[in-house]
C-alpha positions, 0 to 999 in steps of 0.5 A, a space after each residue: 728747644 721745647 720737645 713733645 713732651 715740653 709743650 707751652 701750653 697756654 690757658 684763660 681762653 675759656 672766655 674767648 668767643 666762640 662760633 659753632 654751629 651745631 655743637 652743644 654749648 656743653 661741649 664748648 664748656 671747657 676748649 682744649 687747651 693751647 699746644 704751641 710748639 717754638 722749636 724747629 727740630 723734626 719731632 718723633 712721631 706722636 703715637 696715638 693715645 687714644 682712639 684707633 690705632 695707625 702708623 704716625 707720620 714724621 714731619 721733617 723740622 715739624 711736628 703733630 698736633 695732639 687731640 683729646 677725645 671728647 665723647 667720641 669726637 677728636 678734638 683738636 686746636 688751632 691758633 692763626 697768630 704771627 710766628 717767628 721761624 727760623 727758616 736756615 741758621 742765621 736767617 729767621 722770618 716773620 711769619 703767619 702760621 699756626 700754634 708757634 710755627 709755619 707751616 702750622 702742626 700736622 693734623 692726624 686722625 683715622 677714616 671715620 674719625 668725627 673730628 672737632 677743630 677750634 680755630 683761634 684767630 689771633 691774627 690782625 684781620 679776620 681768616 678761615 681755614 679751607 680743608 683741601 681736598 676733603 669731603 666734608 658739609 659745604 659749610 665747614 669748606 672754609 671759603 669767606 663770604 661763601 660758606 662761613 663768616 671770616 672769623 674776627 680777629 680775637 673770636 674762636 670758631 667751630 669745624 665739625 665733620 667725619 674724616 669720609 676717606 683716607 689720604 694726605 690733604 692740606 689745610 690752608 685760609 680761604 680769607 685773605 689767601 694771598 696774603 695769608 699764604 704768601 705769609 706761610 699759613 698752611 698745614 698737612 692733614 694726614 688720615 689714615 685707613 680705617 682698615 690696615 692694609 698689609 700692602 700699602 704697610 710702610 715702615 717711614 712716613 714723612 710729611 713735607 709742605 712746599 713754600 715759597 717766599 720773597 724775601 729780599 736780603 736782609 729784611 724778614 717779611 716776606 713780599 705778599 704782593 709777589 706772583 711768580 718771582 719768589 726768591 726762596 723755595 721752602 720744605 716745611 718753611 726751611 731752606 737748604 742747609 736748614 732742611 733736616 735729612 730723611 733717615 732710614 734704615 736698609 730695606 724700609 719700606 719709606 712713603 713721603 707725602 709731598 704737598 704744593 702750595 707755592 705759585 709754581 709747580 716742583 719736579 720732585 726727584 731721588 737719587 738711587 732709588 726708584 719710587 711709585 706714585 702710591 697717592 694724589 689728593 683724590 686718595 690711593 693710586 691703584 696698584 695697576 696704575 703705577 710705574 716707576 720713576 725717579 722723579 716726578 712732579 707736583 703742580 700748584 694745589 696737589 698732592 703726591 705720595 711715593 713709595 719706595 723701598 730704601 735698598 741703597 746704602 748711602 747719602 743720596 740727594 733729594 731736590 727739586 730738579 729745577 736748579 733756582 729752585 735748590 738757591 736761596 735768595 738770589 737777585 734775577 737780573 744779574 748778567 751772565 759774566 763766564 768768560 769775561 776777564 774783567 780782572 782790569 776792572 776789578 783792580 780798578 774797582 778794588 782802588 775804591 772799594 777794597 772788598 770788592 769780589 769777582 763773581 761768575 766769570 767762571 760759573 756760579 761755583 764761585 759764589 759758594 767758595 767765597 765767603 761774601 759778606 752778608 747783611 744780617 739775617 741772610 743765608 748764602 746763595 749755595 751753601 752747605 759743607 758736605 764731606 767732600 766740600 761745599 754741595 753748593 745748594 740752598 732751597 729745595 734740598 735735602 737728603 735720604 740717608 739709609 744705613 743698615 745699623 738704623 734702628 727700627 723707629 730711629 730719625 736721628 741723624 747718623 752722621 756722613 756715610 763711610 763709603 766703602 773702599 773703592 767706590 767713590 769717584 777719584 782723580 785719574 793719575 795716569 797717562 794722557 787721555 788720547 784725543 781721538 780724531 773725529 771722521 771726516 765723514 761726520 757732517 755734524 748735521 742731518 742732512 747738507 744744507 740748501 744752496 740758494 741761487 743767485 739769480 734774481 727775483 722780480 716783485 711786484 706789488 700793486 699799485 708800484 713799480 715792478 722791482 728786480 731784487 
């Protein structure tokens, strides 16, 4: 595992050539050098060394990519390059991302930062980098063919603008984009206020990137030419139970920032608390425009920041609500089986294929409580062993852990909440429960239905005989 502080750092690129339209060829004399990062562990958040001060952001299973200041301006580094990422244990993908991983580095900076950023193509076509949702010279927008030349494979280019306004923004190819997308080239962008304002303060930030991919079992490229029926749906380019928790500490004031690049849109939802929509890509809500909710949702291209105070102990569930969503790779043609016995066949079958397993003609809970062999580089449909069993969910799927005894600036993981006696749900042991009879008055609709007559209808059409039906 290589940590923040054990970077691969990789040099002899001064000679790589370089696009860049209005930086001075002294500038360009020595690039920053390469950060790459291999590990999918959440790294702690990178606290600014230089320049103007802010809160760091945590990037579940990510990390933020680090800068040098170069006479003013930030400077930072980017690698388009094939990656491998694991995306759950047992289950790694073959990739396009940034600097080691997919999603690529979090890029942080402050409003008002002149910010420089080397793009180094190492990919096998040419790409670009579009900053969504930025304010920036038309020429830096990153669109191929419209604003700039794709950059060739094996050539550097050039971004240079000011950071014109805060908020969570997303950095992904305008070259190529459905293939390069649908391979997990994207990142978050992250700038902060200039001025600190001690209302919008918050003690946890997290960055979580939306994704999805197809990847049929046991291969690991994904299917760029899939539209709509996408078999797995990612945070940060992992899948549930390869999502690390979001881990807090009792009455934080918690902000995560929610960004969609996928093909669909995610009803982002928490269980046992409320939040406010505090942000969108046009930057900061008003505060009299918001209202709380407990889910809410995030369409193709956006952005959503929440805010919330974690003022409830415990290991509470956040997901996107719809339910294919919370499954991993799974085929959609699968008939419905619930109530069917099929136990004849099965034997039969199991005469000719000794493993052969019944599957759903309960529900789907049985897919979770047998262990099904698998081809190789495959991750289990509904999975994850919590402490009362199998949570029997994948994809979208994580959880906000909040304990009293977090330490401040703390994201490891505490482990399962010790729920105090008495308040967890149990089984009833006493008498039956009395069926109680329903009223004969109830008609179980709203109003009785119409009587139709028997008597008979004429019809006549134009050029027929009339008819009596």
């Amino acid at each position: 595992m290589t940590s923040r502080r054990q970077f691969l750092t990789h040099a002899g690129i001064a000679g790589a050539a370089v696009a860049a339209t209005s930086v001075p060829k002294s500038t360009l004399a020595g690039l920053p050098e390469i950060v790459h990062q291999d590990s999918v562990d959440t790294m702690p958040p990178l606290s600014p060394p230089d320049g103007r001060p802010y809160n760091p952001v945590v990037t579940p299973n990510g990390w933020t990519l680090p800068w040098r200041m170069n006479k003013g301006v930030k400077e930072f580094h980017l690698v388009a390059e094939p990656v491998l990422r694991e995306m759950a244990e047992d289950f790694t993908a073959h990739l396009w991302g940034y600097n080691g991983q997919s999603p690529g580095p979090t890029i942080e900076v402050v409003e008002g930062d002149k910010v420089r950023i080397f793009v180094t193509n190492h990919l096998p076509e040419h790409t670009s980098v579009h900053w969504h949702g930025q304010r920036l010279p038309n020429g830096m927008d990153g669109v191929t063919g419209l604003n700039q030349p794709g950059i060739p494979s094996g050539k550097t280019f050039v971004y240079e603008f000011t950071a014109r306004r805060h908020g969570t923004f997303m950095y992904h190819p305008h070259g190529d984009e459905m293939t390069q997308m649908a391979m997990g080239m994207m990142g978050s962008w992250v700038t902060h206020p200039k001025n600190h304002i001690e209302s919008e303060a918050v003690d946890r930030d997290f960055c979580i990137l939306l994704a999805g991919y197809d990847i049929d079992p046991g291969s690991a490229t994904p299917k760029v030419m899939t539209m709509l029926d996408f078999n797995l749906w990612a945070w940060n380019s992992r899948i549930f139970p390869g999502i690390d928790s979001l881990n807090v500490r009792k009455n934080d004031k918690v902000r995560v920032r929610i960004g969609n690049l996928t093909m669909t849109n995610h009803p982002i939802h928490l269980h046992g608390h409320e939040f406010v929509v505090s942000g969108t890509d046009g930057g900061p809500t008003t505060p009299g425009s918001r209202w709380p909710e407990v889910t809410t949702d995030v369409a193709v291209g956006q952005m959503r920041q929440i805010d919330f105070l974690a003022d409830e102990e415990g290991d509470w569930a956040f997901h996107c609500h719809k339910s294919h969503h919370t499954m991993n790779a799974m085929g959609h043609d699968v008939p419905t089986l619930i109530g069917i016995d099929h136990s004849n066949v099965a034997k039969q079958i199991t005469d000719l294929i000794p493993d052969y397993m019944v599957m759903s003609e309960r529900g789907m809970a049985d897919m979770a409580e047998m262990e099904m062999p698998l081809p190789d580089n495959t991750v289990p449909m509904m999975t994850g062993e919590g402490p009362f069993g199998s949570v029997e969910m994948g994809g979208m799927f994580s959880m906000l852990k909040v304990r009293k005894d977090q330490a401040p600036g703390d994201y490891s993981d505490p482990g399962w909440y010790e729920h105090p006696e008495g308040t967890v749900a149990f089984e009833y042991l006493g008498e039956d429960v009395p069926v109680v009879s329903r009223s004969a008055g109830t008609s179980g609709q709203s109003m009785p239905r119409a009587i139709k007559t028997d008597q008979p209808v004429e019809v006549s059409i134009i050029g027929i005989e009339k008819k009596t039906l």
